[in-house]
N, C-alpha and C positions, 0 to 999 in steps of 0.2 A: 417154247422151251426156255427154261430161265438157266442160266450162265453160272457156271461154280466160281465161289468168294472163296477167299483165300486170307488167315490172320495175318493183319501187318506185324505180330509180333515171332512166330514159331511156324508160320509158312504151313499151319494143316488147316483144310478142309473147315469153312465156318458153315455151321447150321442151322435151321432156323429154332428159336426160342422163344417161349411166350414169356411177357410181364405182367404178369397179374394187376402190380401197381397200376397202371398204366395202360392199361388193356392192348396193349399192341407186341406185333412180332418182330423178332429181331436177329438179326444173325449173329453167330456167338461161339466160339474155341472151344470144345471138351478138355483143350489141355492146356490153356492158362488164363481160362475167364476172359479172355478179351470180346469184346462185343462192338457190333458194328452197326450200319444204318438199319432204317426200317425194314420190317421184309416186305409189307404192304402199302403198295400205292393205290389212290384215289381218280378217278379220272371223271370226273364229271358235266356233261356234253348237254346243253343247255341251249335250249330252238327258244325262239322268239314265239309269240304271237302271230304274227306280221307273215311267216314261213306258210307257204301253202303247196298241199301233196302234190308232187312231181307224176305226172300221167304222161309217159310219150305215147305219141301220136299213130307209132305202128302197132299200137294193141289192138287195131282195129283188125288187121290183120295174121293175129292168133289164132289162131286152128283151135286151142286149148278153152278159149273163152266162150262162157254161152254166148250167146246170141237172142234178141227178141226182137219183131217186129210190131209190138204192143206201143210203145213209142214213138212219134215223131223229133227229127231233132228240130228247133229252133229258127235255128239258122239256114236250114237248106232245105226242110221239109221233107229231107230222106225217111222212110221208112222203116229200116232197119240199125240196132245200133249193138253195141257188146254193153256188157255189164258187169261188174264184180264188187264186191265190198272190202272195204278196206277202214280204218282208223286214218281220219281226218287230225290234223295237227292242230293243238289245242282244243277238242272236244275230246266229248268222252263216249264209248260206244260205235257201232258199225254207222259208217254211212256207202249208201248203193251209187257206186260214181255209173255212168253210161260214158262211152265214145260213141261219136256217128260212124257207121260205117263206108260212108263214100270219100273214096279215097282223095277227091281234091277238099273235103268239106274239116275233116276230123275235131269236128265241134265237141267240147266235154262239158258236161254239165252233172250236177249229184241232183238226187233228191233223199 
């Protein structure tokens, strides 16, 4: 919820304004043309490369998540592991991450 501006000149109510020129919004007096900052901020949040999908280790047990015993994991040779898809940081498209299901193992791996 955005916060009510106030003219520093005549103390009424400023609102927002487009500038054509300019293409941006602006807060602005109906009663004596005074005009103030932008009305539009930009916030732009910018991941590296290097950043890899955060999986914690109690997904394994989720009630919510399938399950398949089609799989081995790797590391412990468990049987059973969850699965879901999710968008991988810096690709593009699903990828199928697995956890292992045994609780001292919780190995992840995608394919």
């Amino acid at each position: 919820m955005s916060t009510m501006k106030f003219c520093r000149e005549c103390n009424n109510i400023l609102y927002p304004k487009e500038d054509r020129e300019q293409s941006i919004l602006l807060y602005a007096c109906r009663n004596c043309d005074h005009q103030d900052d932008n009305c539009v901020y930009r916030n732009e949040v910018h991941h590296s490369v290097s950043e890899q999908t955060q999986i914690l280790s109690d997904v394994a047990s989720d009630p919510t998540l399938p399950r398949t015993k089609a799989v081995r994991c790797a590391k412990c040779q468990h049987g059973e592991a969850v699965f879901f898809q999710a968008t991988a940081r810096g690709e593009e498209g699903m990828t199928l991450f697995f956890v292992c299901c045994n609780p001292n193992c919780t190995h992840r791996w995608r394919e």
